[in-house]
C-alpha positions as CSV (number, residue, x, y, z in Angstrom):
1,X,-11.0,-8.7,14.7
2,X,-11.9,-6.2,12.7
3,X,-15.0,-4.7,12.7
4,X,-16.5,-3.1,8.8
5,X,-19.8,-1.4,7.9
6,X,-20.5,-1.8,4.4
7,X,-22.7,1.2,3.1
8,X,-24.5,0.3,-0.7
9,X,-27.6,0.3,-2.0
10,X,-26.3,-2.7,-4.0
11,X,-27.6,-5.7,-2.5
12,X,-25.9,-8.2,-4.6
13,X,-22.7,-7.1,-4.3
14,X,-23.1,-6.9,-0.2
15,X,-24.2,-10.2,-0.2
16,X,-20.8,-11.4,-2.3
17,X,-18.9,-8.9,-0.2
18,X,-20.2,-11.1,2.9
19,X,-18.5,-14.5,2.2
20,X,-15.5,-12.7,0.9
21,X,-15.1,-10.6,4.3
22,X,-15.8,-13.4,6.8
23,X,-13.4,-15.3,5.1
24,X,-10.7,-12.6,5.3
25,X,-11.8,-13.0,9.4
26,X,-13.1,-9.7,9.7
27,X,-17.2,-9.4,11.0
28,X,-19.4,-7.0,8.7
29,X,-22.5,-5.3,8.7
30,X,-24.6,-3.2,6.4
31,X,-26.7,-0.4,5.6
32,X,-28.6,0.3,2.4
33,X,-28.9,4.3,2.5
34,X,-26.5,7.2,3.6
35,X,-28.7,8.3,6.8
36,X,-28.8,5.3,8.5
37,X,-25.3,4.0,7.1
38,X,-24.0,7.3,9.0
39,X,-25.4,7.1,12.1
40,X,-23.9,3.3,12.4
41,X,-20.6,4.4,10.9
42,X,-21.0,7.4,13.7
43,X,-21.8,4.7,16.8
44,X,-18.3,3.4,17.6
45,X,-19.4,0.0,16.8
46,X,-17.2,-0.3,13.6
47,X,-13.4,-0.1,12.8
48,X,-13.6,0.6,9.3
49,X,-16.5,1.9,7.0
50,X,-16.4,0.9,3.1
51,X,-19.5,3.2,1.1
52,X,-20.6,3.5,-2.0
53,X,-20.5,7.7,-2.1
54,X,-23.7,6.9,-4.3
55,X,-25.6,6.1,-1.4
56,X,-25.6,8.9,0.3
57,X,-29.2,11.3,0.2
58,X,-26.6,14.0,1.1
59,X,-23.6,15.0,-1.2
60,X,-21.8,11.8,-0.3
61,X,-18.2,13.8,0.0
62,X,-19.8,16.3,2.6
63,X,-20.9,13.2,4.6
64,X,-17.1,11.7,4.5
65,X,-15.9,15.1,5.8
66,X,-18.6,14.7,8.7
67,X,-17.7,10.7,9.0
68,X,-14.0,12.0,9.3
69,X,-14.3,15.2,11.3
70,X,-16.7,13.1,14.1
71,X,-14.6,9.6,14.1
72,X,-11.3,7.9,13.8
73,X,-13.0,5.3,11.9
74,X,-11.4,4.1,8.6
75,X,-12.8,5.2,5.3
76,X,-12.7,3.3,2.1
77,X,-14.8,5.0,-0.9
78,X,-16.5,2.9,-3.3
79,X,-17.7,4.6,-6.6
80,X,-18.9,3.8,-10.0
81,X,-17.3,6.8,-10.8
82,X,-13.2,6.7,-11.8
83,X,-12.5,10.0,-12.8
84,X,-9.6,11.3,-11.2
85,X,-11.0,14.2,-10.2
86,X,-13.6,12.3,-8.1
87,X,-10.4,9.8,-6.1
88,X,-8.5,13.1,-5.4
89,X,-11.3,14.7,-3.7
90,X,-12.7,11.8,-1.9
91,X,-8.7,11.2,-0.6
92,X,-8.8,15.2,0.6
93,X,-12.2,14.8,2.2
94,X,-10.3,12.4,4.3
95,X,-10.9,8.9,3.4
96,X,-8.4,6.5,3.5
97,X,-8.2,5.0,0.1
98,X,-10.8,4.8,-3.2
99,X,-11.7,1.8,-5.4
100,X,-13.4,2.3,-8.6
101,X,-16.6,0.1,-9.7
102,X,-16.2,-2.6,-11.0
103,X,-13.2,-3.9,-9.1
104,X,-11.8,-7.1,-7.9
105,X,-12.8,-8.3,-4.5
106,X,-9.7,-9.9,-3.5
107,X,-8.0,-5.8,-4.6
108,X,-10.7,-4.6,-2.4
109,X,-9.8,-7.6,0.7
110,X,-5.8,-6.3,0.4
111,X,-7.2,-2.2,0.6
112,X,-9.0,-3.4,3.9
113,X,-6.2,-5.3,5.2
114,X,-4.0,-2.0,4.3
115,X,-6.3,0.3,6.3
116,X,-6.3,-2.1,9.3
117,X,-2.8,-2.4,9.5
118,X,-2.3,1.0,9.5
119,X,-5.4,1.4,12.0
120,X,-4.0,-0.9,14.4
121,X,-1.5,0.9,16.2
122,X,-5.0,3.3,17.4
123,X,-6.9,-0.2,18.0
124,X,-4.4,-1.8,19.6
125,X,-2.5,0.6,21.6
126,X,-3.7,-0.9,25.6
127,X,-1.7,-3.8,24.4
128,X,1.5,-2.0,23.2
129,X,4.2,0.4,24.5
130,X,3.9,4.0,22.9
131,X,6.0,4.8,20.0
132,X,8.7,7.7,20.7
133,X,8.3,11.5,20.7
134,X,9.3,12.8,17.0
135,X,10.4,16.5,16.9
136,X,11.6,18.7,13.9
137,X,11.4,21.8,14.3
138,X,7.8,23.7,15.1
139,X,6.4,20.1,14.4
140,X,5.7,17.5,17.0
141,X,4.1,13.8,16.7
142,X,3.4,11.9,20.0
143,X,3.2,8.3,18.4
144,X,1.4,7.3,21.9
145,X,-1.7,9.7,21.5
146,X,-1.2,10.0,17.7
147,X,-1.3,13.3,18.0
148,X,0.6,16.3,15.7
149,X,1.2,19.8,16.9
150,X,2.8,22.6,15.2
151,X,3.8,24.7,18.4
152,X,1.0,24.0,20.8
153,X,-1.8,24.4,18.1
154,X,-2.9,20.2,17.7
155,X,-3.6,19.7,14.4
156,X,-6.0,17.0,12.8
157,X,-4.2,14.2,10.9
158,X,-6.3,11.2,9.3
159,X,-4.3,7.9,9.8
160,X,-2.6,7.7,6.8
161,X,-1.7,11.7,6.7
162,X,0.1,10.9,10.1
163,X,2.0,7.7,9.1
164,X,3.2,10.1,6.0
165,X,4.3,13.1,8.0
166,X,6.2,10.7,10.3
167,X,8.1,8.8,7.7
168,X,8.9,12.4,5.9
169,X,10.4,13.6,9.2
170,X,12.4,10.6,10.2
171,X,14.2,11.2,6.6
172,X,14.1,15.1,7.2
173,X,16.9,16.9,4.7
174,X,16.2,13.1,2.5
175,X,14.4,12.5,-0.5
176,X,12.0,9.5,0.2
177,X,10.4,7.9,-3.2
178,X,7.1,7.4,-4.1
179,X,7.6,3.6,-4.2
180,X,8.6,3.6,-0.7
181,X,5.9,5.7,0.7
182,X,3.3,3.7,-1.8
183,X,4.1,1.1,0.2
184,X,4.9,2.4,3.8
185,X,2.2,4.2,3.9
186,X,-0.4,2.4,1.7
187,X,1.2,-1.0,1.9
188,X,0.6,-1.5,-2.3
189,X,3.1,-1.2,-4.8
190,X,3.3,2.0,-6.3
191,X,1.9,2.6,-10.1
192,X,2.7,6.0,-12.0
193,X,-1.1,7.0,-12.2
194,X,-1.7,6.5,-8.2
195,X,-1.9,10.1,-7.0
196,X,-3.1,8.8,-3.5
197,X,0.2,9.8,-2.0
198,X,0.1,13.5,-4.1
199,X,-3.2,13.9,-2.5
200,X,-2.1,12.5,1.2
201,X,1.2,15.3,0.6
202,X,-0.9,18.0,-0.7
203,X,-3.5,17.9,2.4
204,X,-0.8,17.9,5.3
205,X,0.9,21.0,3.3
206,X,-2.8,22.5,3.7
207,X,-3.0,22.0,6.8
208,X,0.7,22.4,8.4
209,X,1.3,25.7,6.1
210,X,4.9,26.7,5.2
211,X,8.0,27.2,7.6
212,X,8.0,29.9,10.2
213,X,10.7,31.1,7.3
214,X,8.2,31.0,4.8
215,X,9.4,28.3,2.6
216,X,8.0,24.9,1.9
217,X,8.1,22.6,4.2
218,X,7.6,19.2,2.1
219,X,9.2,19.4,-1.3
220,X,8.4,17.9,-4.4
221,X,11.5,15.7,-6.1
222,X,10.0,15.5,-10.1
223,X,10.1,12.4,-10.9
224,X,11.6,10.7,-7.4
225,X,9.5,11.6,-4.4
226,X,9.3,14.0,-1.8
227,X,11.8,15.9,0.9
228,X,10.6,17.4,4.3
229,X,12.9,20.3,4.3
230,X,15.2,21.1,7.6
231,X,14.2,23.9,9.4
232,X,16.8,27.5,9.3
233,X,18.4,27.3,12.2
234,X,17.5,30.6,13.9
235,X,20.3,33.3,13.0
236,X,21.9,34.9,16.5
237,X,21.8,38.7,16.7
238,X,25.0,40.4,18.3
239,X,24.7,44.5,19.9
């Protein structure tokens, strides 16, 4: 069962979110301001945290970076605001999705069911066998640990920034659309002005850099997708 903290200062809307959540079998608790919200979101008690950025004392974005960089928890961001601007950097601070206010609850109940489905390998992973190794060149993801490496340097993937990279290397040298990722990765259909994927792609070139040759290592297809290039095979030197 999963477990949600719900983080608002709204207290209407957490007691509507209440029935809805129960109902969709999941147990929920709150927490009316950012301090205390982020020391229960910090406690291991929860699976996956949904907060109003709004309700945070402290720049809610630097407290989802904290949230993030301290716990595996998932991250959905509520916020009255919908600029774009504000979604992209909330997905780059590391939360897992972003619903504008007002929204539909039963959009919000399928975001939650997305995150937990793609939480669940972590939460469940006593009761399953370990997912293989997955190698392409200086990169490494041990499905088992869920744990990246370029070379022997680990480096820090959110949940859905994993799932990408490994669906990008299993098609390495292929084009895979934004439809497909949309919903591999997100598990929504995919509209033309969703730029949660774009923000997921844009983060793991950040933090995986370019090829030890110095190109790009996941390519942008206009219009179509995106391509995790093959590695250049290392050229042999003769005396």
């Amino acid at each position: 069962m999963i477990r949600v903290l719900v983080i608002d200062r709204d207290q209407d809307l957490c007691r509507q979110l209440e029935e809805r959540i129960v109902r969709a079998g999941m147990t929920v608790k709150f927490a009316q301001d950012g301090k205390s919200g982020l020391r229960s979101a910090l406690s291991g008690e929860h699976d996956l945290v949904i907060v109003d950025i709004s309700s945070w004392e402290v720049p809610g974005l630097q407290a989802i970076k904290q949230l993030r960089t301290d716990s595996e928890v998932g991250v959905l961001i509520l916020s009255g605001r919908a600029e774009e601007t504000d979604r992209i950097l909330g997905l780059e601070c590391g939360a897992d999705d972003y619903l504008a206010k007002p929204f539909n609850p039963r959009e919000l109940i399928a975001r939650m069911h997305a995150i937990s489905r793609r939480l669940r390998p972590r939460l469940t992973a006593a009761r399953r066998p370990a997912p293989a190794y997955l190698k392409v060149g200086d990169v490494a993801l041990d499905g088992g640990s869920r744990t990246c490496r370029r070379n022997a340097e680990v480096i820090d993937l959110t949940t859905a920034e994993f799932d990408l990279l490994a669906v990008l290397l299993r098609g390495c040298g292929h084009v895979v659309h934004r439809r497909d990722l949309s919903r591999q990765i997100l598990e929504r259909e995919y509209v033309p002005y969703d730029r949660s994927i774009d923000v997921h792609v844009s983060s793991l070139r950040r933090k995986l850099g370019a090829l030890p040759d110095g190109t790009e290592r996941i390519r942008a297809i206009r219009n179509v997708g995106y391509l995790y290039a093959h590695p250049a095979a290392p050229q042999s030197t003769t005396s």
